[in-house]
C-alpha positions in Angstrom: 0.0 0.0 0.0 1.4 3.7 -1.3 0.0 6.5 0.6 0.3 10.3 0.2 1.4 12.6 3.4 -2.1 13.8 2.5 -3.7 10.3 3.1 -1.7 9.6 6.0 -3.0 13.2 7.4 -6.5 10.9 6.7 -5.8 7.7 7.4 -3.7 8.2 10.9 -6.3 10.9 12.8 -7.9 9.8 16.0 -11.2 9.3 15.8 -13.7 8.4 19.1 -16.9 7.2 19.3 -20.6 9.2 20.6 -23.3 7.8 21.5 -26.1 8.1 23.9 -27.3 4.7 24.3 -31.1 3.7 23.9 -32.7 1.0 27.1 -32.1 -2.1 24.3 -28.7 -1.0 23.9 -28.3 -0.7 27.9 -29.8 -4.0 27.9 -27.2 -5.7 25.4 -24.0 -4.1 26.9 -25.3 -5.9 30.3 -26.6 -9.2 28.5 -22.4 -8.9 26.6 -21.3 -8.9 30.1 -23.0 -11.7 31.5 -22.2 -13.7 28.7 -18.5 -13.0 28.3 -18.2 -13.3 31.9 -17.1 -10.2 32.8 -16.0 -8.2 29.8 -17.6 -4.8 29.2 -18.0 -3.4 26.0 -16.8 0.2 25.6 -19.6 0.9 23.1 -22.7 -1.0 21.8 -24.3 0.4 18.4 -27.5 -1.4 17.2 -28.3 -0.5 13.3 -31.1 -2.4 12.0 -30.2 -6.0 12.1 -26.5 -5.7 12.9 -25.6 -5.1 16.6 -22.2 -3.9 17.2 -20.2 -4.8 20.3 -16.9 -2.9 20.2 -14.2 -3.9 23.1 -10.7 -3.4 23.9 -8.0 -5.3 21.9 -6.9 -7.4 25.0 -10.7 -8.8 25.2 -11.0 -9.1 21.6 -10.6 -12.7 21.3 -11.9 -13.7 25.0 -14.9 -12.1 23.6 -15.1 -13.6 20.4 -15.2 -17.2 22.0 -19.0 -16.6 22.6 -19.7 -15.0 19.7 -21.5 -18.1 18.3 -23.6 -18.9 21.2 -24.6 -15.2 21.3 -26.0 -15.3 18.1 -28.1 -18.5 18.1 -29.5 -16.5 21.2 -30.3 -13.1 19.8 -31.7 -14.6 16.8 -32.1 -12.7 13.4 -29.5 -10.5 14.7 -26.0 -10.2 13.4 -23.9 -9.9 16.3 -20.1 -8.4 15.5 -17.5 -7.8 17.9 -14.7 -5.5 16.5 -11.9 -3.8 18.5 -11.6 -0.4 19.2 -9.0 1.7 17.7 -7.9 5.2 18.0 -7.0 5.6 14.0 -9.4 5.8 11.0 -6.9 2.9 9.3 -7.2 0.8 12.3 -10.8 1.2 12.6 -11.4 -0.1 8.8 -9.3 -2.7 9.3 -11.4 -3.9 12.3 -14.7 -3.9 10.5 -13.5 -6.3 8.0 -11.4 -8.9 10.4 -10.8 -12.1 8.6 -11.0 -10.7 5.3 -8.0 -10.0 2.8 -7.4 -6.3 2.8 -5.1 -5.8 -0.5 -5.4 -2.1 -0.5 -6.9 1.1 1.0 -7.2 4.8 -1.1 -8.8 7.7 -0.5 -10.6 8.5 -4.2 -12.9 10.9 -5.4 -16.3 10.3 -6.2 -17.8 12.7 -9.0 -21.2 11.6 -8.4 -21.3 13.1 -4.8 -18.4 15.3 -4.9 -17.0 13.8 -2.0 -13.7 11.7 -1.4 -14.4 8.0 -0.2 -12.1 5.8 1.0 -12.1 2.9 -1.1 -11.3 -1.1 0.2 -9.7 -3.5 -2.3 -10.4 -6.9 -2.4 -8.2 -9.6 -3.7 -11.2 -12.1 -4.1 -14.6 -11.2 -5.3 -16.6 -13.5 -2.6 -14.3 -11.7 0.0 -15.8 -8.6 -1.7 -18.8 -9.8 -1.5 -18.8 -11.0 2.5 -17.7 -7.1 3.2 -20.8 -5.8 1.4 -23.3 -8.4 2.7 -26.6 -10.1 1.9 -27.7 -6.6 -0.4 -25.2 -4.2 0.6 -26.9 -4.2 4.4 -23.2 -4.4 6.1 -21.5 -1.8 4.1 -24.3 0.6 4.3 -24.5 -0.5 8.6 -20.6 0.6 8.7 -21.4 3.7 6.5 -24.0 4.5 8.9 -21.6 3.9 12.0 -19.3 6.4 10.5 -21.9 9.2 10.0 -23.6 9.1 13.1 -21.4 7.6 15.7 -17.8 8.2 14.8 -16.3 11.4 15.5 -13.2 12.9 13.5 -10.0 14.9 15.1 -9.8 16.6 11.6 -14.2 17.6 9.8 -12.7 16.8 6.3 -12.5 13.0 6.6 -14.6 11.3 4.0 -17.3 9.6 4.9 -18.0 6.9 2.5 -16.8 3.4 2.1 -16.8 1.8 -0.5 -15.9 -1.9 -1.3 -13.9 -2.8 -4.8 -12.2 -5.8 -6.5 -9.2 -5.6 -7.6 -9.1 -6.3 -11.1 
């Protein structure tokens, strides 16, 4: 990956997390507690079907190990645990965990006349696991990072976009 001191200015600004959480949310940080026997989530974000538990790196994979059982519980949820980072880069990686990242630009979309940040995909079914049954988890995460994620520096772009690399 070859970035620009301008995309590193993008990539590498701290970014934090707001959120004032509704009663089911209250409800699932407790429940993701219980369950994981003791771990605390340090946000919980519910958008449509996906529910978002987001915990510190050292509890990432304690937390994981109940991830299955969690889900055959909650149902027609998708349940996602992803670690919290301090860095936009960081944070991408995170919401696509087990899948091959080959490369990560920051483009310019003339439709919108905004900049994206655009994820490259070695495989196209790895492509296709990051945008989800009808684009539902990229437009979730696109969501997450208009409402709930919070920029050091306003001019970060806003939408991500998921691309094969051809």
């Amino acid at each position: 990956m070859f970035y620009t001191i301008a995309d590193d200015l993008i990539f590498y600004q701290l970014v934090s997390f707001k959120k004032k959480y509704t009663n089911f949310e209250l409800k699932l940080r407790e429940y993701f507690f219980e369950k994981t026997q003791g771990i605390y989530p340090e946000f919980v974000v519910v958008i449509r079907q996906f529910i978002f538990f987001f915990v510190k790196k050292q509890h990432y994979f304690s937390s994981k190990v109940y991830l299955d059982s969690m889900r055959r519980e909650l149902g027609n949820r998708k349940i996602i645990i992803i670690r919290i980072e301090k860095t936009l880069i960081n944070i991408l990686f995170s919401f696509f965990p087990d899948l091959n990242i080959e490369n990560i630009k920051i483009e310019f979309d003339n439709q919108s006349s905004k900049r994206e940040i655009s994820i490259y995909f070695l495989f196209f079914k790895e492509r296709g696991i990051a945008i989800g049954r009808n684009g539902d988890y990229i437009r979730a995460v696109n969501e997450m990072f208009e409402n709930y994620v919070v920029f050091e520096n306003q001019n970060a772009p806003l939408i991500v976009r998921c691309k094969f690399k051809e």
